[in-house]
C-alpha positions as CSV (number, residue, x, y, z in Angstrom):
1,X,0.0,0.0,0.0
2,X,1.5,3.5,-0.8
3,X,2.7,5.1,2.1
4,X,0.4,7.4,4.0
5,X,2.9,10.3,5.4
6,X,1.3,13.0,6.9
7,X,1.3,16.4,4.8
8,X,3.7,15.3,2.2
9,X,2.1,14.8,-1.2
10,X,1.6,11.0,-2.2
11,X,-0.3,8.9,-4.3
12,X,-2.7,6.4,-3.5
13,X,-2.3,2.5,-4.4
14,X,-1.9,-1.1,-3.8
15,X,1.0,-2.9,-4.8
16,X,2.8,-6.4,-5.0
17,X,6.2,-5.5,-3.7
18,X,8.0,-8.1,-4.5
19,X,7.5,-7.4,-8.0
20,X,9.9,-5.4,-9.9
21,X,7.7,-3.4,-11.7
22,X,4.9,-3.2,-8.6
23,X,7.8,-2.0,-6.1
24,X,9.0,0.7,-9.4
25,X,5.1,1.8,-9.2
26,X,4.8,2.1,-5.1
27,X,8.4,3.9,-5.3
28,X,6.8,6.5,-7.8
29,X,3.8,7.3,-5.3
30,X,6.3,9.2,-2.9
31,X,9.8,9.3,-4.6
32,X,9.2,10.2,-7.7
33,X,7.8,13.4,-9.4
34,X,4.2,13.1,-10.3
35,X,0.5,14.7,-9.6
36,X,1.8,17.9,-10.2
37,X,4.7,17.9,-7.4
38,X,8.9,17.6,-7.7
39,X,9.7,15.2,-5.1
40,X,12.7,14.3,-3.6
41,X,13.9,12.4,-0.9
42,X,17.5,12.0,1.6
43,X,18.8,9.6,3.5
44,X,20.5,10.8,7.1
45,X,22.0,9.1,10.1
46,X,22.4,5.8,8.7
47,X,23.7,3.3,11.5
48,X,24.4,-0.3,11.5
49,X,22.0,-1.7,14.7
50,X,23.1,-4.9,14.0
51,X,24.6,-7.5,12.1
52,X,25.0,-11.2,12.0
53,X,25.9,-13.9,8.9
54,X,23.0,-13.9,7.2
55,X,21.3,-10.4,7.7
56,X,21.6,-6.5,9.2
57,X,19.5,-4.6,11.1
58,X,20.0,-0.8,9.9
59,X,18.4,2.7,11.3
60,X,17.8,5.5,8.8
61,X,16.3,8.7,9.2
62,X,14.9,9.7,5.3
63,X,13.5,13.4,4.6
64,X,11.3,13.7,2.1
65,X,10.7,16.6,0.3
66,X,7.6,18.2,-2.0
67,X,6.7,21.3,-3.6
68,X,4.2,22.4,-6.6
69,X,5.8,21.7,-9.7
70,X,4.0,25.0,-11.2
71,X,6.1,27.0,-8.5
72,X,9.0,25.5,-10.5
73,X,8.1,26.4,-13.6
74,X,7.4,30.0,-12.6
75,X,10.1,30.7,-10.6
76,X,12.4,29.4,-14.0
77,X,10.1,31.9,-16.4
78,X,10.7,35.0,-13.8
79,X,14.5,34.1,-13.8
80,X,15.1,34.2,-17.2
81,X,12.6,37.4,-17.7
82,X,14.1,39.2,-14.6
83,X,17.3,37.7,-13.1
84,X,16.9,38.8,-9.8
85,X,13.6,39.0,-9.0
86,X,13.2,35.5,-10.2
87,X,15.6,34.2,-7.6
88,X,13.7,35.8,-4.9
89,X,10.4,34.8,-6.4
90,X,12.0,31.1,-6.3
91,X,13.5,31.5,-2.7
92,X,9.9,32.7,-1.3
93,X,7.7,30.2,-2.9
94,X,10.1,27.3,-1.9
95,X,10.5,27.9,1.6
96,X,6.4,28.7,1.7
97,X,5.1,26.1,-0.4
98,X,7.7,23.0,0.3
99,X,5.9,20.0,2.4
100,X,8.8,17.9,4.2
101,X,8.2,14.7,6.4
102,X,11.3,13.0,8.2
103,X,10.5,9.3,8.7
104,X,12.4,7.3,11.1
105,X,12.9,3.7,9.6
106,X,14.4,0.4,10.7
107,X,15.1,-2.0,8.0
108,X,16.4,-5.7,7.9
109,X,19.1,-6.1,5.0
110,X,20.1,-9.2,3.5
111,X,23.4,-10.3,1.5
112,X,23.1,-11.1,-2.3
113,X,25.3,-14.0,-3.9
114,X,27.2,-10.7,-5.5
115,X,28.2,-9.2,-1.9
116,X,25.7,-6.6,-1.6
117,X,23.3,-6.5,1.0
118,X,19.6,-5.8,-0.5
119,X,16.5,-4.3,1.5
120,X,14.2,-7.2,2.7
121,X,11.3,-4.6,2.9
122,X,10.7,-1.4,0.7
123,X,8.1,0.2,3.1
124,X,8.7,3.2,4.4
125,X,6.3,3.3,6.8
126,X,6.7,0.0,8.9
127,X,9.5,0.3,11.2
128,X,10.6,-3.4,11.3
């Protein structure tokens, strides 16, 4: 199910996660650009809880971050038309339209035949 994260913008849906293409679906409903929003998203404070042979326990704090992708669009036009003002046209509407949720998340790796270590879970929202 697509995440449900407070006042940052998402969309809705069900999907199969352990599908390729599903988990590239529920990954567009909050990290990807889409229903009129840029999105983006950062991972912070990453820390190995625990680890044994055959999986890790890792914390993560991710921020994610939204805002209008018309505010975007018109803060580019006003730039090119008018250097400065566009800049402080883009600085205002960012920092009073920008919806950011910081998600605290606890996630069980485990190692690939290749050496990497791959996320058991994509949720964002369930802790464990």
């Amino acid at each position: 199910m697509a995440p449900r994260l407070g006042r940052y913008p998402g969309a809705p849906g069900v999907f199969a996660i352990s599908d390729l293409k599903q988990l590239k679906k529920y990954l567009h409903t909050w990290a990807r650009p889409g229903a009129g929003m840029v999105r983006w998203f950062r991972f912070r404070n990453v820390q190995l809880l625990q680890q044994e042979q055959d999986w890790a326990l890792v914390s993560a704090e991710i921020t994610l971050t939204a805002w209008p992708q018309w505010a975007n669009i018109l803060s580019v036009v006003v730039f090119v038309l008018i250097r400065l003002v566009g800049i402080i046209v883009a600085v205002v509407l960012y920092f009073t339209l920008r919806r950011m949720v910081r998600v605290r998340v606890e996630k069980v790796l485990l190692p690939g035949q290749n050496g990497l270590w791959y996320l058991y879970n994509a949720d964002v929202t369930e802790t464990r």
